[in-house]
Each structure stands twice: as C-alpha cells, then as structure tokens.
C-alpha positions as CSV (number, residue, x, y, z in Angstrom):
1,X,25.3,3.7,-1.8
2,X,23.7,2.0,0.8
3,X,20.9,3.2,2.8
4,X,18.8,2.3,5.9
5,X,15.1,2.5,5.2
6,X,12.6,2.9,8.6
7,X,8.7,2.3,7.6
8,X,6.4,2.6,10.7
9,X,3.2,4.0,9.5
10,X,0.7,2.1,10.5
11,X,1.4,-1.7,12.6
12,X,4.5,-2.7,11.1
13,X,8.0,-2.0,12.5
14,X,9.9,-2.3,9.4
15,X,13.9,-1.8,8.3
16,X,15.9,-2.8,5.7
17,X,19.4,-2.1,4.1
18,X,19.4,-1.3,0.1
19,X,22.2,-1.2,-1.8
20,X,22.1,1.8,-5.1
21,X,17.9,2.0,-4.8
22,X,17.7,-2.0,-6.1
23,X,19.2,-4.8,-4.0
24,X,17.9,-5.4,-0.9
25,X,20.6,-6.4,1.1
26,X,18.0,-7.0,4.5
27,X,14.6,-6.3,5.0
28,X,13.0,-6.8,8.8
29,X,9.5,-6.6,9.3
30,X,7.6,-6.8,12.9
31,X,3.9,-7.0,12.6
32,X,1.7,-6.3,15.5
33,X,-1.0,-8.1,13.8
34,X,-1.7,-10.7,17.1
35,X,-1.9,-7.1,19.5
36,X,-5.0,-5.7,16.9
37,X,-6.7,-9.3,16.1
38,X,-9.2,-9.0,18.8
39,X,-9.6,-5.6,18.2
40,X,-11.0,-6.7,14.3
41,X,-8.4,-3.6,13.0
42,X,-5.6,-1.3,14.3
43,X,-5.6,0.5,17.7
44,X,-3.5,3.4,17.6
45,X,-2.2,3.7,20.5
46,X,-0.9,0.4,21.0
47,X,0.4,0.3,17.5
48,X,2.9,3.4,18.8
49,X,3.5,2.0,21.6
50,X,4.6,-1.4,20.2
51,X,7.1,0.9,17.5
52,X,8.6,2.4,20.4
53,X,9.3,-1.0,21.7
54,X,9.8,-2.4,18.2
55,X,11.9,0.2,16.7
56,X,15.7,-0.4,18.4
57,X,15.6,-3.9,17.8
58,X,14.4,-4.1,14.3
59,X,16.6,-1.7,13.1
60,X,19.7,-3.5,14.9
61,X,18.3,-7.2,12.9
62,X,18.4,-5.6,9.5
63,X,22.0,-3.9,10.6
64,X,22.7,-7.7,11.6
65,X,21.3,-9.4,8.5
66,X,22.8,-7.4,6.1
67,X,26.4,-8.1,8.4
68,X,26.9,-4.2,8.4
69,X,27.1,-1.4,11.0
70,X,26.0,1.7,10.9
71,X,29.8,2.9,9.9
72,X,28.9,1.1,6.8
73,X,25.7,3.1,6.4
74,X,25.4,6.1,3.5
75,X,22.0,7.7,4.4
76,X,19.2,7.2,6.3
77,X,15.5,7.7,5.4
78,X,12.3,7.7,7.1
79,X,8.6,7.6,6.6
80,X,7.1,10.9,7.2
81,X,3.9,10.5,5.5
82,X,0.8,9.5,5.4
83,X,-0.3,7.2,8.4
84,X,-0.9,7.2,12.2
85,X,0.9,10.2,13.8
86,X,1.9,8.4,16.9
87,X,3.5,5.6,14.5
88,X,4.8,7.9,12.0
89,X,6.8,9.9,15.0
90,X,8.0,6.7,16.1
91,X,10.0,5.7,13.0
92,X,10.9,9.5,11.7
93,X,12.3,10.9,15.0
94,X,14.3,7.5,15.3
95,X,15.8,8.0,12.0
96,X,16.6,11.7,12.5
97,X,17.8,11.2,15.4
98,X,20.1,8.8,14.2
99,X,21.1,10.3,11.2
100,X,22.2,13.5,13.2
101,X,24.4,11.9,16.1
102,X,25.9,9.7,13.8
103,X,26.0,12.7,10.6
104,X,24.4,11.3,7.6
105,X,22.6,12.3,5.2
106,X,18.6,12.1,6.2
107,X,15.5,12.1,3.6
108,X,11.9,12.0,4.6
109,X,9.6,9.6,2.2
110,X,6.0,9.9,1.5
111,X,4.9,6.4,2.1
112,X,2.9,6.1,-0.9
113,X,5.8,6.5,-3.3
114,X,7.2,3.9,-1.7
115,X,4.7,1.7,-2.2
116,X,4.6,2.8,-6.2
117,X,8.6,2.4,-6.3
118,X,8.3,-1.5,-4.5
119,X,8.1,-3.0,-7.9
120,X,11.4,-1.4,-8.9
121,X,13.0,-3.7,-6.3
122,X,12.6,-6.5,-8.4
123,X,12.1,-5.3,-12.0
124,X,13.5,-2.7,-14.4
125,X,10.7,-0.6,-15.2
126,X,10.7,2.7,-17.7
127,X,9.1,5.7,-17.1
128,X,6.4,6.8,-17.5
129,X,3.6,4.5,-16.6
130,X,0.2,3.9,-15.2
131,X,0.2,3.3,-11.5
132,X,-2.0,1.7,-9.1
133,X,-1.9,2.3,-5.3
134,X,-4.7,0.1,-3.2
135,X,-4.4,-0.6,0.6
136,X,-6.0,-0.3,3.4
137,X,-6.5,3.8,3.4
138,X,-6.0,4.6,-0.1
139,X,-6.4,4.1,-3.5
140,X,-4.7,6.0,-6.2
141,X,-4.6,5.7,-10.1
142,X,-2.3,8.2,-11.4
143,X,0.3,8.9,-14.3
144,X,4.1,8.1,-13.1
145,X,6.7,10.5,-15.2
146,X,9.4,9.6,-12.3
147,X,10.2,8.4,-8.7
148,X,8.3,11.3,-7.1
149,X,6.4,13.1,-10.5
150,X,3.1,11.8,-10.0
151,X,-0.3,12.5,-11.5
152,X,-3.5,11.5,-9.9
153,X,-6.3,10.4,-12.7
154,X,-8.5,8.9,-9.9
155,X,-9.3,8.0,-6.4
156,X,-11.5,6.3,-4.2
157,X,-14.6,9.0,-3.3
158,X,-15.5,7.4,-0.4
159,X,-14.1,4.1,1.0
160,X,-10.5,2.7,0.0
161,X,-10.8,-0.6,-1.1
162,X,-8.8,-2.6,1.7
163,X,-10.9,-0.6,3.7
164,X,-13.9,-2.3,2.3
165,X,-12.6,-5.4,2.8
166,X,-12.0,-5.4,6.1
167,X,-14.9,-3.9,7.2
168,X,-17.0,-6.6,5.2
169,X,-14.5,-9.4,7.4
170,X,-15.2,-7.5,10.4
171,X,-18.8,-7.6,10.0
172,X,-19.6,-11.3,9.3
173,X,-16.2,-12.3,11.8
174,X,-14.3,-13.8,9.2
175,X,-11.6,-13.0,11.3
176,X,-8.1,-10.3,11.0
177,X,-6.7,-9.0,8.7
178,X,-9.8,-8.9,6.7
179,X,-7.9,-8.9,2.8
180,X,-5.8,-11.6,3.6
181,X,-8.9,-14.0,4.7
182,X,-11.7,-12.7,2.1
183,X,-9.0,-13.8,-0.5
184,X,-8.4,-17.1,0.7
185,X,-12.2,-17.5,1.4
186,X,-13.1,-16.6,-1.9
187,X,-11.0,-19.2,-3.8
188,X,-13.4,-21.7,-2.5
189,X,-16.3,-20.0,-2.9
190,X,-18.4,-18.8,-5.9
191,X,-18.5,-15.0,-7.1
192,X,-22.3,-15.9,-8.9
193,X,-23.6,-16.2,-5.5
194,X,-24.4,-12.6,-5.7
195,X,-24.9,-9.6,-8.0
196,X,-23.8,-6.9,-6.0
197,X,-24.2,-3.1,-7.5
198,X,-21.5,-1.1,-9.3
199,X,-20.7,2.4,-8.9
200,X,-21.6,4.7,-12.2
201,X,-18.9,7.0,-11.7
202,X,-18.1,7.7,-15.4
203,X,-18.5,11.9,-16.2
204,X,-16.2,14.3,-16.6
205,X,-13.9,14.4,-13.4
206,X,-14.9,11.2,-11.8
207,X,-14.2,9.3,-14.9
208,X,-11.7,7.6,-13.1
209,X,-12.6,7.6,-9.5
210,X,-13.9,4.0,-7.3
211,X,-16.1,4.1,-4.4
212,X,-16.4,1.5,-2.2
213,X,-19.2,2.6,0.3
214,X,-21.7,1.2,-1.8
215,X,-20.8,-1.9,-2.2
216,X,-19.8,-2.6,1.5
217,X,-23.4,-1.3,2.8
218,X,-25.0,-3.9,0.0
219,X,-22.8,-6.1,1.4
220,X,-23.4,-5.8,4.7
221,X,-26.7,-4.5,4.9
222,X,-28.4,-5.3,1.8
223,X,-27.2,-9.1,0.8
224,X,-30.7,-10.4,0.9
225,X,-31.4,-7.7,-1.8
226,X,-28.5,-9.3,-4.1
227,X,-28.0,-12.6,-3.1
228,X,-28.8,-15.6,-5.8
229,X,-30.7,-18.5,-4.0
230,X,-29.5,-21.1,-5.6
231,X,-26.3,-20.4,-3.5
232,X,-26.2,-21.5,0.4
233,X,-24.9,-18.0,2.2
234,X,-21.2,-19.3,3.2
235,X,-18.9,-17.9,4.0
236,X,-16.7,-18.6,0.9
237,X,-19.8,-17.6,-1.4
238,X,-20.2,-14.1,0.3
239,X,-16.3,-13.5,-0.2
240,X,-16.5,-14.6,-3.3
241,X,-19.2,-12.5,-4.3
242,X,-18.0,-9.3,-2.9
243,X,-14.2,-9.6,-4.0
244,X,-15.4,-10.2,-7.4
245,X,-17.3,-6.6,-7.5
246,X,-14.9,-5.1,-5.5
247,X,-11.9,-6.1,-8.4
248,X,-15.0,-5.0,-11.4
249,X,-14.8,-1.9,-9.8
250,X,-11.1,-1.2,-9.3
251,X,-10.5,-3.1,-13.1
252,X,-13.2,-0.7,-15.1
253,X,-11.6,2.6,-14.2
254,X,-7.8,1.4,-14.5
255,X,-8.1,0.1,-17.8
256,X,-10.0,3.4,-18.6
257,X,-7.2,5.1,-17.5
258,X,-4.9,2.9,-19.9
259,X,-6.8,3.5,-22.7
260,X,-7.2,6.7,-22.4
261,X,-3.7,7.5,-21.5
262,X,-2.4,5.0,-24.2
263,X,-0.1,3.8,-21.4
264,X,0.7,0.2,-21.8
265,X,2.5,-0.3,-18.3
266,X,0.3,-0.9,-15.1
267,X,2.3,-1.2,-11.9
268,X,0.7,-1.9,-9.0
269,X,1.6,-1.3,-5.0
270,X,0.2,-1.3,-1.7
271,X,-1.3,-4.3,0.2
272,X,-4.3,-4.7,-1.6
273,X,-1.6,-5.4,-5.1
274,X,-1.3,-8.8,-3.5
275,X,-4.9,-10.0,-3.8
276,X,-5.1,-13.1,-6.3
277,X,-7.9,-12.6,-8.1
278,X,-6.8,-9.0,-8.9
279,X,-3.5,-10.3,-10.1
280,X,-4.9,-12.9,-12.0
281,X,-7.7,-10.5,-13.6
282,X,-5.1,-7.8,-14.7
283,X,-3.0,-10.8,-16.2
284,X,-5.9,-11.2,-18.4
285,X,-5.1,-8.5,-20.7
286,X,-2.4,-9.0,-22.8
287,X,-2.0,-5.3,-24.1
288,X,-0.8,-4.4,-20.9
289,X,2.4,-5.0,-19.5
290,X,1.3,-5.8,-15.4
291,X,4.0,-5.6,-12.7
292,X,3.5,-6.6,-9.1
293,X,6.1,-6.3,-6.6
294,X,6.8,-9.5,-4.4
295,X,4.3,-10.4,-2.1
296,X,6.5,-9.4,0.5
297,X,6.9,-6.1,-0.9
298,X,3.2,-5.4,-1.2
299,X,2.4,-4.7,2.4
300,X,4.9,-2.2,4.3
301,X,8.5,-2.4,4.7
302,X,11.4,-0.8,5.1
303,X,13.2,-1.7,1.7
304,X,10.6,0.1,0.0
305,X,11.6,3.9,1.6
306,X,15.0,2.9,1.4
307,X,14.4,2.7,-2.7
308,X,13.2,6.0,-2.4
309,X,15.7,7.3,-0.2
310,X,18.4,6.5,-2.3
311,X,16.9,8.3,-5.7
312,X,16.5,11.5,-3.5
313,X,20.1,11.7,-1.8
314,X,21.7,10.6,-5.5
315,X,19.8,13.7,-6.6
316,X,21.4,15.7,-3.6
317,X,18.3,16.1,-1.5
318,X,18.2,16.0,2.0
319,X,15.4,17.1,5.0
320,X,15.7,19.3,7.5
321,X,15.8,17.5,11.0
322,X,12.4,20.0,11.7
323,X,10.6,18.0,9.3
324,X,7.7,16.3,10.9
325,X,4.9,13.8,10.2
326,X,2.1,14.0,8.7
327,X,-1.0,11.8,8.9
328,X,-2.4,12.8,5.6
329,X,-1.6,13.7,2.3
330,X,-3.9,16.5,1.1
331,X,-1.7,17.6,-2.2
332,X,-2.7,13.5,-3.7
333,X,-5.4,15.5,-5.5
334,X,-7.1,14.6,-8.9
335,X,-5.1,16.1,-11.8
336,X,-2.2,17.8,-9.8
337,X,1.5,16.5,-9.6
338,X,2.6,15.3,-6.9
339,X,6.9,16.1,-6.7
C-alpha cells in the first residue's frame, strides 16, 4: 500500500510517498526558513501563504521522485493537528481535496504521532515503550501501547524546550533557527561557564513535568546571577551553559519516567530529538535501549504522516472530508490516553 503523506503545520511544505508504513519511497521538504530569518521565528501569515504557493509543486516532486502518479497512489493522508491554522488548512484541504476528485481513501494525522512513529521508518520497534516528543511547541513524555494509544506521564508547564531555545538565540542574536545554532555553538564552548537553576518539579502529579520558563529568564535576564567568572561571556560558553541545563532538565524526569514505568525503550521525536548533546547524554545509559529517527526525520515531513496514514487505513479507518484543522491538541493531557 502506498500512501502520499502532506505535513504543513508550521514552515515546512512537506510530501512524501511510503510504501506498507516503512519504506520511504520519496520524501520532499520545502523550508521557508530564509522568509522567517529576519523575523528571529515564524510569521504566520507568510508561512500560509508560502504552503499555498509551496503545496502543488512539492507534492508533484515527491510524485516525481518516487517515478509514480497519483494512479499509483493507495491513500492519502494529511496533517490536521496541532499547528498554525492557516498552514494546517493549507496541507489538509489540499489532501482532501485530492483524495475526493481522484476517490481514495483519506486519513487525517495528529502531527505529534507522527513525530512519535518517525523512528519506525528506520527501525523495528515493539510496543509498548517510553516516548519522548520535544520541538519547538511541545514536549511530551508519555507511555506508547500502539501507533495512536498514548499516555501522557509529563509535559512541559510552561515553556516547550525548543521554545526555550530559540528564544535564548533570539535574545543574544545568535541568529535562526535558534536549536540548530545553540547546538553547534555549544560544542565549542563550555557548559561550567554557568550554573543555571533547575526546576523542582518532583510531587505527586508533576513528578514528571519540565518547565522551561525558568531557565530561559535566568538565562536571559539573570546570567550575571549564574555566570562563573573564570569564563569570558561568549557566545559558545552561554550555549554551552544553557543547553547543558536545558538537557538536565529534560534527562531527570525521562529517566524517572523509565524507572518508574520499568520501560527499557526510549524513543524520541520531534525536532528538538536531533540535538547532540541530548543524543549523546541518553546514549549514556546503557539500561535503556535509545532510538532516534534520522536527522532528517526529526524535524517535519511528509513521510512521517504517511507512516501513520498507512496503520490507520490498514485498520479500515478513514475521515470524513468535514474534518478540519485544529491548532491545538487539548485531549494531550497528563494521565489520559490519547487514541
């Protein structure tokens, strides 16, 4: 079964072809990123505007790329949820609309199980297992029992953690997008430059929720407060610095979660899952079994829905063309499943 995947949540036009929810047979992506740098983050209304533009071609390349047509084509599926609602109309009505004049099969996909099922792509992985969802507006620990059975242990209670990060890059004009260059930054600088403060969220509910809106104020406003003199305030230290507290904080309540749970599977998605020194902390601990999709799966795409896609219309489900898009996601709540 082969099935077209359309991602355009946020500013990424993305489409891919996947073959039986595994082999990606193309995957397109158009970022926007040059339209939002001297913005220092995404402007909404350009980024629909640019899908609308975007959206034709970039599903004809990964028709192209794969050396199919849409005769060739078993279902179609769509992002629907949660992001921009001028994006997210872009990419679902497309898909719908397509899906009716040409009658196939159409499936709306929450974006953040696609992000949890990336990994899959690329690896064989059981059920069930810890997951871990960090990006730009979210951040998510939760059980996995299947492709859409979720349930959330923890969240963020304030800030998501690429949030944080971009924020602190906007601040000190380290430049767009703020994950990507805090990461590279801080491999040249030196986390002991500063002692930035971590959250004590460990009672009862909160046992395994992060915030984030703590450390980005110390960070921003407070750094004289924290900083170690015997460091000169670079730009590489203060990355350094803050991406090492910002992974402490993320690390403490996942393996929490782990133990508690006694799961010994972590698999990570979302664009913050490509960060190097988080990949390179969870690696640390050889109890766990840590999978990471591709760095090229880690951000948004099209393959990633199309994964989904195909588990839902192999089950025999399929949307009404009424559905429409949603910007958030209100049932990701702590301790409720998410089907």
């Amino acid at each position: 079964m082969k099935i077209l995947g359309i991602e355009s949540s946020c500013d990424e036009t993305a489409a891919a072809v996947v073959e039986d929810g595994r082999h990606i047979i193309s995957n397109v992506v158009a970022t926007q990123i040059p339209f939002h740098e001297e913005f220092r983050g995404v402007v909404p209304e350009i980024a629909s505007r640019k899908h609308a533009e975007w959206i034709l071609p970039v599903v004809q390349q990964a028709l192209a790329e794969a050396h199919l047509s849409m005769d060739d084509i078993d279902g179609i599926a769509a992002t629907n949820k949660p992001g921009l609602m001028g994006s997210l109309l872009v990419g679902l009505t497309f898909g719908k609309t397509l899906a009716w004049s040409l009658n196939k099969p159409f499936i709306a996909v929450n974006h953040m199980l696609g992000h949890l099922y990336a990994a899959h792509l690329s690896e064989d992985i059981a059920y069930p297992y810890l997951g871990l969802l960090v990006s730009g507006g979210h951040c998510i620990i939760c059980r996995v029992e299947n492709f859409d059975d979720i349930t959330v242990l923890g969240t963020t209670v304030d800030d998501a953690p690429g949030e944080a990060f971009d924020k602190v890059a906007k601040f000190y004009g380290f430049g767009y997008p703020g994950g990507v260059i805090i990461d590279k930054l801080a491999q040249q600088g030196d986390p002991a430059a500063a002692r930035f403060p971590v959250p004590s969220l460990h009672k009862g509910e909160h046992r395994y929720d992060v915030s984030y809106s703590g450390l980005k104020t110390a960070v921003i406003n407070q750094i004289d407060q924290f900083w170690n003199p015997d460091f000169p305030k670079t730009p590489e230290n203060i990355s350094a610095a803050f991406q090492d507290t910002a992974v402490k904080i993320l690390l403490s309540r996942l393996l929490r979660a782990a133990e508690d749970t006694g799961l010994t599977t972590v698999v990570a998605g979302g664009g913050v899952a490509a960060n190097s020194l988080l990949r390179a902390k969870l690696a640390e601990h050889s109890e766990l079994r840590c999978i990471f999709p591709p760095l090229k799966l880690c951000t948004d795409n099209g393959a990633m829905i199309a994964g989904v896609g195909y588990q839902y219309l192999k089950r025999g489900d399929r949307s009404p063309y009424d559905i429409t898009a949603s910007a958030r996601i209100p049932q990701f709540k702590r301790g409720l499943k998410n089907r």
